[in-house]
C-alpha positions as CSV (number, residue, x, y, z in Angstrom):
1,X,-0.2,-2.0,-10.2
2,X,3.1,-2.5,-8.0
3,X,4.9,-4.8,-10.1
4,X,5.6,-1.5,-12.3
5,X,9.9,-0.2,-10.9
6,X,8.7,4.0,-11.2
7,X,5.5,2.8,-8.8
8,X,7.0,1.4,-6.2
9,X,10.3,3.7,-5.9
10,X,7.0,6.7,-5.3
11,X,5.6,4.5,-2.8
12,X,9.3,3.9,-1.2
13,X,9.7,7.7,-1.2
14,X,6.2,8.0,0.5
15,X,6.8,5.5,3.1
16,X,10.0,7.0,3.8
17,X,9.4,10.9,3.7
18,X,5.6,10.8,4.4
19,X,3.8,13.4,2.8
20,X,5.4,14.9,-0.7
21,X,5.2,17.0,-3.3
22,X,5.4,15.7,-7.0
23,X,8.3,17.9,-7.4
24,X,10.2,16.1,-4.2
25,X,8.9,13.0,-5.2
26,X,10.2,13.2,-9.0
27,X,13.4,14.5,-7.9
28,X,14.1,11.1,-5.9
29,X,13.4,9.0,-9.4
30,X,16.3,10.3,-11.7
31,X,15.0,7.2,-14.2
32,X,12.0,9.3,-15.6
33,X,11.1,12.6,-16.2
34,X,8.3,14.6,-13.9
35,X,5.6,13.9,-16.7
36,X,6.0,10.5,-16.0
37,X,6.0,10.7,-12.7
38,X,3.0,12.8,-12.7
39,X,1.4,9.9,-14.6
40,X,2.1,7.0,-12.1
41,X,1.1,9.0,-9.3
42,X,-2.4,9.3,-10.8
43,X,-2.5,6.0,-11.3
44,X,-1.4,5.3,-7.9
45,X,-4.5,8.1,-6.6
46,X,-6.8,6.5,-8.9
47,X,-6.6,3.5,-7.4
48,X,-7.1,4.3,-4.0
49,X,-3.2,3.3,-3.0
50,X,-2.5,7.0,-2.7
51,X,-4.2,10.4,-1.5
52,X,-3.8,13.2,-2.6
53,X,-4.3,16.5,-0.9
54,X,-4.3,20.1,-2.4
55,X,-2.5,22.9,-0.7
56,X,-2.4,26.4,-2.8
57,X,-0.8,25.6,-5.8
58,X,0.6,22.3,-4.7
59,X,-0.6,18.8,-4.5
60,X,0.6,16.6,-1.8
61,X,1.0,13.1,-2.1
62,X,0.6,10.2,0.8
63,X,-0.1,6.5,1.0
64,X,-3.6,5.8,2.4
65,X,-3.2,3.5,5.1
66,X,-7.0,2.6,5.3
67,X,-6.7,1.8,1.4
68,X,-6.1,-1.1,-0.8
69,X,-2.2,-1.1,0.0
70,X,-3.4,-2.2,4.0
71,X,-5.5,-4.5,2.6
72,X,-3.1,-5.9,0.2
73,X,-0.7,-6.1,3.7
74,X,-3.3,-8.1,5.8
75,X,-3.8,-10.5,3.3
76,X,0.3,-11.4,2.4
77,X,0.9,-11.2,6.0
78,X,-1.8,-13.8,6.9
79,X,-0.8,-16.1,3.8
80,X,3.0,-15.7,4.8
81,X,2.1,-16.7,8.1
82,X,-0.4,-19.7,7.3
83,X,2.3,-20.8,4.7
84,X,5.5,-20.2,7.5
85,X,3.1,-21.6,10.3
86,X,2.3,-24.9,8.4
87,X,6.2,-25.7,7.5
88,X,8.0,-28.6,9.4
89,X,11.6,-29.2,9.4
90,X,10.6,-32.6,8.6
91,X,8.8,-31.2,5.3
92,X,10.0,-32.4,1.8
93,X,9.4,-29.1,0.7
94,X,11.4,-27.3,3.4
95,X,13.9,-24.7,3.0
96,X,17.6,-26.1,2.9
97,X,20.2,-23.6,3.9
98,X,23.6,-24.6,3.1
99,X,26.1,-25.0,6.3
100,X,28.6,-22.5,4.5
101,X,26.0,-20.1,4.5
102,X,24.9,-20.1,0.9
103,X,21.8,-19.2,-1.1
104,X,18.6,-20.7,0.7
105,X,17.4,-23.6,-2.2
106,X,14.3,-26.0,-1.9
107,X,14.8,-29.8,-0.9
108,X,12.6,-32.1,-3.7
């Protein structure tokens, strides 16, 4: 569901604007068109990520935050922090940074 680029630049402009319009939200993704748009957000809806309320004509779009994207949050933050929590220094598998501060790479 998230690892598609259109879905997760909707749920950016969600989480950053709160509650949108298609319209507003299709004119923050200049890669597709509104149709397209129009389609990720129902997929989005359909699968209980995001609601969708009706005012007049329009349709206003919002994450749910008692839906499966909290869910999916509680469960990475509890395995990033069993997985953080358990790491030592004196780990073989610990994170090595490099003293020059380049790219963090894995000591075998």
């Amino acid at each position: 569901m998230l690892a598609d680029q259109v879905r997760r630049q909707i749920l950016d402009t969600l989480a950053s604007h709160g509650e949108c319009s298609a319209g507003f939200i299709s004119d923050q993704i200049s890669t597709v068109g509104r149709t397209t748009v129009s389609t990720h957000l129902r997929a989005l809806r359909l699968s209980g990520v995001v609601l969708e309320r009706r005012q007049g004509r329009h349709r206003l779009y919002s994450i749910d935050p008692m839906g499966p994207a909290n869910d999916a949050l509680q469960f990475l933050r509890g395995l990033f922090e069993r997985a953080l929590g358990a790491k030592t220094s004196d780990s073989p598998m610990s994170p090595a940074v490099d003293p020059d501060g380049g790219s963090v790479r894995r000591r075998a």
